[in-house]
Short mmCIF file of the C-alpha atoms (twelve columns), coordinates in Angstrom:
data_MODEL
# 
_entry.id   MODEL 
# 
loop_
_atom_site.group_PDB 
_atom_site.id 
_atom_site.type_symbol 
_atom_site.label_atom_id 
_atom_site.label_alt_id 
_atom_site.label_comp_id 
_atom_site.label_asym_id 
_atom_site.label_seq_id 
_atom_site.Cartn_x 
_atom_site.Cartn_y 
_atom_site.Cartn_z 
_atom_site.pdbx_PDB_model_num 
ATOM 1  C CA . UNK A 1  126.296 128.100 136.685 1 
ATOM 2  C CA . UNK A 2  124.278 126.714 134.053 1 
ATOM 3  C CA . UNK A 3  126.296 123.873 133.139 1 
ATOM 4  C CA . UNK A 4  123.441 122.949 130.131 1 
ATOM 5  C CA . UNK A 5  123.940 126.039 128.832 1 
ATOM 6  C CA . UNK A 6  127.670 126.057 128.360 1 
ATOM 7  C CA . UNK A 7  128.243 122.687 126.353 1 
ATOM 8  C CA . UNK A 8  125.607 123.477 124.207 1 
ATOM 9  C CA . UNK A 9  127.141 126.931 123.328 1 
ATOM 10 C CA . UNK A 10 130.756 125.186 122.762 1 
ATOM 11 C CA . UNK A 11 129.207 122.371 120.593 1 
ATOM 12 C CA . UNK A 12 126.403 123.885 118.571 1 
ATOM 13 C CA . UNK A 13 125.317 127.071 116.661 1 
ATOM 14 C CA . UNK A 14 121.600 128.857 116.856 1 
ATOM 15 C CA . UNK A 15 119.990 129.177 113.093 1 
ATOM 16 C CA . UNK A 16 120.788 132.904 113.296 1 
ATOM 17 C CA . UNK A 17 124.446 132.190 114.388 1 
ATOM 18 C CA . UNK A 18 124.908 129.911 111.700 1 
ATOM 19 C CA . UNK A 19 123.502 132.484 109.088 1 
ATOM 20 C CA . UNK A 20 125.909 134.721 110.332 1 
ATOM 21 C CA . UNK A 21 129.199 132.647 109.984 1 
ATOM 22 C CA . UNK A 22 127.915 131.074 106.802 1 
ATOM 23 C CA . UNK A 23 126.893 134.421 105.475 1 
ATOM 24 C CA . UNK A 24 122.858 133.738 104.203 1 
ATOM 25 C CA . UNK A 25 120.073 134.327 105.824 1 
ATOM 26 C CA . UNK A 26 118.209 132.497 108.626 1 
ATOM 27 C CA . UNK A 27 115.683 130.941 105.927 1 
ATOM 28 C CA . UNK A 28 118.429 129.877 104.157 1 
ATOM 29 C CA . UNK A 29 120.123 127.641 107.078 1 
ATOM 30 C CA . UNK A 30 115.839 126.660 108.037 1 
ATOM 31 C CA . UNK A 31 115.743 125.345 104.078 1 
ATOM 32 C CA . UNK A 32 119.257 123.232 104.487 1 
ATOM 33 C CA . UNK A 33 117.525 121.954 107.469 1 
ATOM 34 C CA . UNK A 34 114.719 120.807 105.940 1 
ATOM 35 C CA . UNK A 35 116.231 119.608 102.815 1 
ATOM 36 C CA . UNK A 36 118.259 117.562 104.667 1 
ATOM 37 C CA . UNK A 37 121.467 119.037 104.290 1 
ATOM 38 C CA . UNK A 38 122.449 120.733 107.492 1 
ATOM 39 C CA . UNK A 39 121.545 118.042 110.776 1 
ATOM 40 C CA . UNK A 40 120.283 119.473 113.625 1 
ATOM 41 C CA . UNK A 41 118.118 119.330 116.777 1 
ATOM 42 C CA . UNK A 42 115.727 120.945 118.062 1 
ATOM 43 C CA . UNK A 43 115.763 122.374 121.694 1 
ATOM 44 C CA . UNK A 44 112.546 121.694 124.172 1 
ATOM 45 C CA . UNK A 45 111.482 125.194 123.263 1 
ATOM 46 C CA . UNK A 46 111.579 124.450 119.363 1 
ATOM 47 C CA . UNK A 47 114.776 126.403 117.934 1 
ATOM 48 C CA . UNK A 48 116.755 124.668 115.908 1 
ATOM 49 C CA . UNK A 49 120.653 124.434 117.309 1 
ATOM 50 C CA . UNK A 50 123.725 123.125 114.253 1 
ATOM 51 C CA . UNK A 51 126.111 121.240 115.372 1 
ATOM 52 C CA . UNK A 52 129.855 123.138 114.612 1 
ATOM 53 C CA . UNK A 53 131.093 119.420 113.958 1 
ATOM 54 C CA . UNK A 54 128.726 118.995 111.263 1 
ATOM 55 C CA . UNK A 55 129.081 122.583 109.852 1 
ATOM 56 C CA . UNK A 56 133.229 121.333 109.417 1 
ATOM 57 C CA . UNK A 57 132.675 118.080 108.580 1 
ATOM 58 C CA . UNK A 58 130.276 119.046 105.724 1 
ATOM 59 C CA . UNK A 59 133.030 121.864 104.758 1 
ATOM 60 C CA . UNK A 60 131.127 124.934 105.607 1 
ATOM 61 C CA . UNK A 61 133.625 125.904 108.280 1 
ATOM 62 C CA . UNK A 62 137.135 125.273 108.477 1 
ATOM 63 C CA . UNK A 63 138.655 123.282 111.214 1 
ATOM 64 C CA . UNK A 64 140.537 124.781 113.419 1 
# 
């Protein structure tokens, strides 16, 4: 079991996940990124991962 794996999937969103939920496009999470706006980190291989704390604290998500 990758142990790694699963806390980062409970905790945090890929760019393309986030688009999703959010409902814009990939760029469009990359450019809050950027900007500022959206924190994030980035992963050993270089994708960016959202935190879903940040997404509700910021009030793009509701919490549940």
């Amino acid at each position: 079991m990758k142990r790694g794996r699963d806390i980062e999937t409970i905790l945090f969103y890929t760019t393309m996940e986030a688009a999703r939920i959010l409902r814009v496009s990939t760029q469009t999470i990359r450019n809050y990124i950027y900007s500022g706006k959206i924190k994030s980190y980035r992963t050993p291989g270089g994708h960016h991962r959202v935190s879903k704390d940040d997404l509700q604290r910021m009030g793009f998500l509701k919490k549940k």
